[in-house]
N, C-alpha and C positions, 0 to 999 in steps of 0.2 A: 380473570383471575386477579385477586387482590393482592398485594403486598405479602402477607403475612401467608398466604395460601402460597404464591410465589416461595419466598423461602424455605418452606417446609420441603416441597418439593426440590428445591433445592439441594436441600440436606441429605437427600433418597436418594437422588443424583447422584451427588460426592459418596453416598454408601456403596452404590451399587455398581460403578465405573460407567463409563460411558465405551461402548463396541466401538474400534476401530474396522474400516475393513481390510481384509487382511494384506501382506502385499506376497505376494509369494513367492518373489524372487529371493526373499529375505531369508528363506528356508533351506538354502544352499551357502556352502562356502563359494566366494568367488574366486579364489586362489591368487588375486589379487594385492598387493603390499602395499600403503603408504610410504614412497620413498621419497619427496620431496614437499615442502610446502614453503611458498615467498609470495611477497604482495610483488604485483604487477602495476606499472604504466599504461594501459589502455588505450585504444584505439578502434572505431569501425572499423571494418576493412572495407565498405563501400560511403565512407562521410558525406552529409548534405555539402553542396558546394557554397564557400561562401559569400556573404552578401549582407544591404544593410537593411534592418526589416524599418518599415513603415514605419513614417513620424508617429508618434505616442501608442505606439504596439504595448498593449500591455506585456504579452510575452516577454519582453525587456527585461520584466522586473523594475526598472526605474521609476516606480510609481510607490504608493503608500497603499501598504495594504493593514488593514488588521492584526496584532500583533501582540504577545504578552508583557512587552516593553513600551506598547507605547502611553502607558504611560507617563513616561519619561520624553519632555517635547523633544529633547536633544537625538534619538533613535526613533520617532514617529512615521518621518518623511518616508524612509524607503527600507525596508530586512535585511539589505547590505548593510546598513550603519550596526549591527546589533550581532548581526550573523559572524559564526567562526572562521578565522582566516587558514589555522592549522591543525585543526580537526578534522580533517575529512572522512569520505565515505572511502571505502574500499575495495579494488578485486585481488581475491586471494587464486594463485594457481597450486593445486594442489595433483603432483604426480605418482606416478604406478611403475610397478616393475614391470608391467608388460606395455609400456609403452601408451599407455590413458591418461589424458590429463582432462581433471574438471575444472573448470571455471564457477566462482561464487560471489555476488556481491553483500557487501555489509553496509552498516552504518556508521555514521560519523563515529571516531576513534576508536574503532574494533578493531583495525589491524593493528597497535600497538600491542592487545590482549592474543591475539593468535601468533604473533611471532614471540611473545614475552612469554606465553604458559598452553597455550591450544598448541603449540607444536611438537614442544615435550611429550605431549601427552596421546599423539596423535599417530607419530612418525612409526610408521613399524605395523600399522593395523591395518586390517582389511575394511576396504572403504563399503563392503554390503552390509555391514553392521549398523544399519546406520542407527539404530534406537540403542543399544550399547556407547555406538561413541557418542551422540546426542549428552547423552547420560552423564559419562565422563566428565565432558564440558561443563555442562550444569552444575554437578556437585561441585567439581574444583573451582569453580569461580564463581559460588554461592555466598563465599564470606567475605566478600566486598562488591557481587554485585547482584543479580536477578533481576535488572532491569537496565536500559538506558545501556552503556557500552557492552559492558559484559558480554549485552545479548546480540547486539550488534556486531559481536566479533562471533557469539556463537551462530549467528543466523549467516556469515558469508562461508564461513566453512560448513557446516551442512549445506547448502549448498551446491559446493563445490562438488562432495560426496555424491547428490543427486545426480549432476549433470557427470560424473564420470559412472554410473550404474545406467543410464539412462543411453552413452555412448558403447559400453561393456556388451549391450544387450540389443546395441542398435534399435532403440528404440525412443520416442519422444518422452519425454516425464508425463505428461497425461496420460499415456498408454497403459505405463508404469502405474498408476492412478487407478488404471479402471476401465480407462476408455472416454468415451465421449456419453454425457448427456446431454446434449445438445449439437446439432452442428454446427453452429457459431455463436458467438456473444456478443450481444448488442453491449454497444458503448457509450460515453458519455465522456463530453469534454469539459475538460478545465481550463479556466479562464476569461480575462473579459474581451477580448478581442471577437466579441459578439458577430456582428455581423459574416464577418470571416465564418466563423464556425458555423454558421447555420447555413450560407453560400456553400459548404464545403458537403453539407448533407445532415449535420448532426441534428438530432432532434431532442438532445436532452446535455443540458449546458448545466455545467455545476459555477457557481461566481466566487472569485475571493472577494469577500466584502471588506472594502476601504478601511471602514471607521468603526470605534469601536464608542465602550462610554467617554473614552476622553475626550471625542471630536463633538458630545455634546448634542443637541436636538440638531445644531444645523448637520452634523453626520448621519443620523437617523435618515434627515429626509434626503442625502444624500443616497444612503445603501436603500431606500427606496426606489428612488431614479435609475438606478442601475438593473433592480428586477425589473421597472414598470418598459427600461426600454429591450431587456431579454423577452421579457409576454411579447413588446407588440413585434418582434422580431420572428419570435418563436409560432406565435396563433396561441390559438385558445388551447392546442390538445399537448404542446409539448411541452418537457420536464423542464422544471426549473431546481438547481440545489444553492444552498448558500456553503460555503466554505468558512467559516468563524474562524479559525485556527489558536484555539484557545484563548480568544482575546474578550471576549461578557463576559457578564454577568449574569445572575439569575433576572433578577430586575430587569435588567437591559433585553434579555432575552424576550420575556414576559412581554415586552414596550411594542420588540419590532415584531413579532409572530403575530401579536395585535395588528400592528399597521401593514404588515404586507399578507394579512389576511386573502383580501380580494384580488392578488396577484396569483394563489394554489400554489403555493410552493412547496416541491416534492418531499426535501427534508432542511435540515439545519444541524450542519455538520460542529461538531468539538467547539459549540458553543463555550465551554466551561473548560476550565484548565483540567488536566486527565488524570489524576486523586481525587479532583470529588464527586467522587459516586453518588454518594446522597445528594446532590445538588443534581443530578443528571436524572436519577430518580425523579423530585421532584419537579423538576421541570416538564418528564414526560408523560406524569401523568396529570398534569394541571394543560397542556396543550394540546389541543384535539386537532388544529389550523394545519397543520404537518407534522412531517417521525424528527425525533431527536435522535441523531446519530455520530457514533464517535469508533474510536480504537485506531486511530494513525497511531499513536502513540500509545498506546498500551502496548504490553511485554509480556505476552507469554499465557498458558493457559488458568495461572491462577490470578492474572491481573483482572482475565474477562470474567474468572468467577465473581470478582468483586463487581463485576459491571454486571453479571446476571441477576447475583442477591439483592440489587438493589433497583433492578429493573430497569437502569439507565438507559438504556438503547432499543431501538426498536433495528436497526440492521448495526453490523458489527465490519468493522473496517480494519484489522489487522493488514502489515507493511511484510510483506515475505523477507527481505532484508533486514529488519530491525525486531521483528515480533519472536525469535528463535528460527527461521527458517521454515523449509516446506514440513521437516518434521513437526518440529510443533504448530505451524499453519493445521494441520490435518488434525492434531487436538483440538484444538479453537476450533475448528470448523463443526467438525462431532458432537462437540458440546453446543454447538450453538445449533444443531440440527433436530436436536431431541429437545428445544424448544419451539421451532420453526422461526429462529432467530434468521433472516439474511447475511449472506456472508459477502462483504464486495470490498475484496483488497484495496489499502492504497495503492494509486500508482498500478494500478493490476496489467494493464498493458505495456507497460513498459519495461517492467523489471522484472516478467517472466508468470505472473498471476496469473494469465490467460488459462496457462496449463491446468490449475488447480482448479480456476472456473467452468472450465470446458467439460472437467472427469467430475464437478460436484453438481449436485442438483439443486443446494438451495444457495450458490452462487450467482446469482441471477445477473448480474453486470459488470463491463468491464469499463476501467478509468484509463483514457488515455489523455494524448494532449495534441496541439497542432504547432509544428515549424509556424515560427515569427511572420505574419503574412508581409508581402512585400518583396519578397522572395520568385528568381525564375519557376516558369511551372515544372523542371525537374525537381524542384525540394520535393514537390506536395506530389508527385509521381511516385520517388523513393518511399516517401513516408509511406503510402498504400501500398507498396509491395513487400517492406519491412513486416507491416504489423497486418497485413495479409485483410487490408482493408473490400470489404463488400459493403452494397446497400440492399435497403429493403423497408420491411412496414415501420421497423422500430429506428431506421434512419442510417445509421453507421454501423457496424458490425466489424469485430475482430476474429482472429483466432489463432492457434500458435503456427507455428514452420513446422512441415515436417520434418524436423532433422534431427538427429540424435541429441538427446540430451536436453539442452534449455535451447537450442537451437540457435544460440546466437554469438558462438564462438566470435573474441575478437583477436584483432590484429595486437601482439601483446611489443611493445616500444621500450621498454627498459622495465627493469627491477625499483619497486616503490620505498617509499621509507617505510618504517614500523612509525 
């Protein structure tokens, strides 16, 4: 399909809706109330114990990775130089009159928008509603946001909604979903603490890649080195991904897909800062060498329309925290189903995407990550019992908890700031 044949269809698309399936708990009152809602201080209730990982563990983060600042040599070295110190991510706990309380995470500085105007708006409502109150949110905080906090504050209280309809009904949010298309989800890790990770079982390793056009040819043959020592680690049959993290160029893109040709690398993730579409477009179809893949950072289901029109992506990587929540996760997903677009959350194993993987069909993978090696062998014990780790042909395999809701209720330590 061309370009231009792409759009049209497009346009059919946006005429004709795209089918949700249905959910059917939705067609009752729950008799349920919102009567409380405050950010929380967080905690496991089962913590890794701790320890100090391995000399130059990437996990650390104290390394230089890729970055859209670095062009600036002063913020190059390492993401803490650059990164926010009082913006953070957030859990909101939102209560009921019968005694339910859901748990929701968001993104960086959403919980000053949910205790500032989502709570006004919220307090009083029945938490089954949830494409009603979805709605709410969205309109009243359309005229200063739609994307970036806004959605972030709206994606930790949906949420929240989830996992108390989920607890309401005793039952997992996948269930809630559909059920299972699949019995587990194969996973992929991130990071470079390569060898770890493929000791550990995984057979398909996503990399942050160092350097970007600032570090110049010598960086190039730098993020070369880095895939050529994931291949001889991995064999000839397992996945390799890059993680870009909006830090190239087109150009630049163009240079390394050239050179790590003979390496078969699976894709090449938010090469391009995430506005521009048409550079994403053109990227993916001048590169044949592997898929151009993005959406960590896009918002919401009209951001991906811009990313369909323009053909940008070959799989689609929406953040359940930051993208609107599982609500609009399940738009995005739809829309990207009646293209046979891939759908594989960021972060999907950790921050509860498993669920949405597990009940969709053309979610084919899940992103997790590994405890800093270096570490007693209870970290890496927990970690598999957490995230309900299995092996098999595809290497590592997830899938959610059976437990009510998002299944991962924590130990909640004090009341957070807005």
């Amino acid at each position: 399909m061309n370009r231009r044949e792409l759009i049209s269809s497009v346009a059919a698309l946006a005429a004709v809706g795209v089918a949700l399936p249905e959910l059917t708990f939705a067609q009752e009152k729950s008799r349920l109330k919102i009567t409380g809602i405050r950010l929380v201080r967080t905690r496991p209730k089962r913590p890794y114990p701790e320890y100090t990982p391995a000399k130059g563990s990437w996990s650390t983060q104290n390394v230089e990775v890729a970055n859209p600042v670095s062009i600036y040599p002063e913020y190059k070295p390492t993401r803490s130089l650059f990164g926010a110190t009082d913006v953070p991510g957030f859990t909101v706990e939102v209560t009921t009159d019968k005694g339910i309380t859901g748990y929701g995470r968001g993104g960086a500085g959403g919980g000053k928008i949910v205790m500032g105007h989502l709570k006004k708006l919220m307090m009083g409502r029945d938490p089954f509603d949830i494409e009603r109150n979805w709605d709410i949110n969205w309109r009243s905080t359309m005229s200063y946001g739609r994307m970036g906090v806004t959605m972030n504050a709206i994606s930790g209280f949906d949420n929240a909604l989830w996992d108390i309809i989920g607890k309401a009904l005793n039952m997992p949010i996948y269930r809630l979903l559909g059920g299972e298309t699949k019995d587990r989800v194969p996973a992929y890790c991130t990071g470079n603490d390569i060898e770890q990770h493929v000791e550990f079982g995984y057979t398909k390793l996503k990399l942050a890649m160092p350097h970007g056009p600032a570090s110049g040819r010598p960086g190039m043959r730098e993020n070369v080195k880095l895939v050529e020592r994931a291949r001889k680690a991995l064999g000839p049959d397992g996945e390799i991904m890059l993680d870009c993290w909006m830090a190239w160029t087109e150009r630049y893109t163009l240079e390394m897909a050239e050179m790590l040709e003979p390496y078969r690398v699976y894709w090449m993730e938010e090469v391009l800062q995430p506005h521009d579409y048409e550079g994403f477009g053109r990227l993916n179809e001048a590169i044949k060498s592997t898929r151009i893949v993005t959406g960590e950072h896009e918002y919401g289901r009209y951001g991906f329309r811009q990313l369909l029109r323009t053909n940008g992506a070959q799989i689609w990587q929406p953040d359940l925290n930051w993208c609107g929540g599982l609500t609009e996760l399940r738009k995005i997903g739809a829309m990207a189903a009646a293209y046979d677009v891939p759908v594989i959350p960021h972060g999907g194993g950790l921050n509860g995407s498993t669920h949405y993987s597990i009940a969709t069909v053309n979610a084919p993978w899940a992103e997790l990550f590994l405890p800093a090696p270096g570490g007693p062998r209870e970290v890496y014990q927990m970690f598999e019992e957490n995230y309900a780790i299995t092996r098999g042909p595809e290497g590592i395999y997830t899938r959610p908890l059976e437990l009510p809701g998002w299944g991962m209720d924590p130990e909640v330590i004090g009341e957070a700031q807005a």
